[in-house]
C-alpha positions in Angstrom: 0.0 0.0 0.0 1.5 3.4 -1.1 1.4 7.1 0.2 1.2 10.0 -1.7 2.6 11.3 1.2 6.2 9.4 1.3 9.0 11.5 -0.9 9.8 8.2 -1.6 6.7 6.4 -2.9 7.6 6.4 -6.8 10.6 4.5 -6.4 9.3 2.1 -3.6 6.6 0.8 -6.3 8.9 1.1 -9.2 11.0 -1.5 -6.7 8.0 -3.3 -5.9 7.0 -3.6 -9.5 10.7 -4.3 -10.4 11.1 -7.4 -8.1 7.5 -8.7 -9.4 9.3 -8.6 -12.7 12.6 -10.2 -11.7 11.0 -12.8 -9.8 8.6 -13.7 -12.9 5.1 -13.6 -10.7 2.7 -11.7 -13.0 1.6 -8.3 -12.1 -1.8 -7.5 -10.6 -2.4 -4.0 -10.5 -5.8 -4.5 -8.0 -3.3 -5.1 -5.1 -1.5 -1.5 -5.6 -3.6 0.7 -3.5 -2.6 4.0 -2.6 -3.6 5.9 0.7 -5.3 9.5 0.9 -3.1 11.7 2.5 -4.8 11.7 5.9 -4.7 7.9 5.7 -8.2 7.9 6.6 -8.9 5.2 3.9 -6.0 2.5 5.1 -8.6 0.5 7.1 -10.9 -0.1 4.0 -8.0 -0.6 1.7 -6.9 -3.2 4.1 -9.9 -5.2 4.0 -10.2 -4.8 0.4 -6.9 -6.4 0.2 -7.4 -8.8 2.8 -10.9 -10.2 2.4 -11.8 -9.1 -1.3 -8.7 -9.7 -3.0 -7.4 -12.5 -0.3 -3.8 -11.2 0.0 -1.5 -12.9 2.3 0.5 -10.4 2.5 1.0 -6.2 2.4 3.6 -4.3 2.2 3.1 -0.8 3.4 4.9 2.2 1.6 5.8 3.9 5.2 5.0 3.5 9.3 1.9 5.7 9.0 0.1 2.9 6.5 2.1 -0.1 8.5 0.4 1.6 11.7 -3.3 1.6 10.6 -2.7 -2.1 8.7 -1.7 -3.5 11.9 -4.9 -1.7 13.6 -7.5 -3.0 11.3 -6.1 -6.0 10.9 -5.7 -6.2 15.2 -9.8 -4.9 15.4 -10.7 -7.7 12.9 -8.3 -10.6 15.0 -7.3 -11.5 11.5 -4.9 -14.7 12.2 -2.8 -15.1 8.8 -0.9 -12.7 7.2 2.7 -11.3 6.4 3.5 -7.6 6.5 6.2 -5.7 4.9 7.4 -2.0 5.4 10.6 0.2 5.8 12.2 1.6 8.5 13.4 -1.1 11.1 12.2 -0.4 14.5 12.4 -1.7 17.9 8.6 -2.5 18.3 8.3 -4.4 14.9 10.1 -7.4 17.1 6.6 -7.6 19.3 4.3 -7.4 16.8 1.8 -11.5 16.2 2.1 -11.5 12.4 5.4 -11.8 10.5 7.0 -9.3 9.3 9.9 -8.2 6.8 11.3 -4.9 6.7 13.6 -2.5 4.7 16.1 -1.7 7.1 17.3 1.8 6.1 20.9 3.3 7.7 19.3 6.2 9.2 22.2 7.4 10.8 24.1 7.1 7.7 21.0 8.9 5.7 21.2 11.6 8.3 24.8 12.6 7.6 24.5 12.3 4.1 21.6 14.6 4.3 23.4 17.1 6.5 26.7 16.9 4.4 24.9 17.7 1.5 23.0 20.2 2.8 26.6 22.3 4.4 27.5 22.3 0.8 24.0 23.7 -0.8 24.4 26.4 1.9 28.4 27.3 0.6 27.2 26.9 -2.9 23.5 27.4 -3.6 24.2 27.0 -7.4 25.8 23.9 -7.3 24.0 20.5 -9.4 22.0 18.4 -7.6 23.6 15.5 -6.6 21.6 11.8 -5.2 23.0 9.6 -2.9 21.4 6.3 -2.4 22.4 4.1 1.0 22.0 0.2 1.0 19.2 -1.1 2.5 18.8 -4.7 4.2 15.8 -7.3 4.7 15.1 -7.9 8.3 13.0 -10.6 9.3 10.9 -10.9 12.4 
């Protein structure tokens, strides 16, 4: 489930549909569901996905969606299901349903961030420049 909300959405569904692709599963664009920016429609999205559509599993774009997934899926006692987000945290370890998440360098994001930013500030006319930080799979 994406956010138009997340900076970051376009490439986390170009990813998602990329490792579709590479792992040769065909494509069903009824399970890509995007969120309205107050996330007010994550609950009945869920249950689309869940009961409708009979996913086993959702990834959510960002902690927000993940969040309200977990909620509805918690108010419905629904006992099968693997989630997927970004954004390791300490709390994901207690959660009842499985889970694999994007675990992003934050630290690492932050100084990058910061470094670039110093030089924007010396040199406001200065290219653009993207740096991208590895991510790894954590599985709880």
């Amino acid at each position: 489930m994406n956010s138009p909300v997340s900076t970051t959405s376009t490439e986390r569904l170009q990813g998602y549909r990329q490792a579709i692709s590479q792992a040769q599963f065909p494509l069903d664009d009824r399970l890509i569901l995007t969120s309205t920016v107050d996330y007010a429609n994550v609950a009945d999205l869920t249950g689309k996905l869940v009961y409708n559509l009979r996913c086993d599993g959702i990834i959510a774009a960002d902690n927000q969606i993940l969040l309200r997934i977990l909620q509805r899926l918690t108010d419905r006692d629904f006992p099968q299901i693997t989630l997927g987000s970004f954004d390791d945290s300490p709390w994901l370890q207690v959660m009842r349903y499985p889970m694999v998440i994007a675990k992003q360098p934050t630290a690492q994001i932050a100084k990058v961030a910061f470094d670039l930013l110093m030089k924007r500030i010396q040199d406001p006319n200065r290219a653009t420049n993207i740096k991208r930080v590895k991510t790894t799979l954590v599985r709880y």
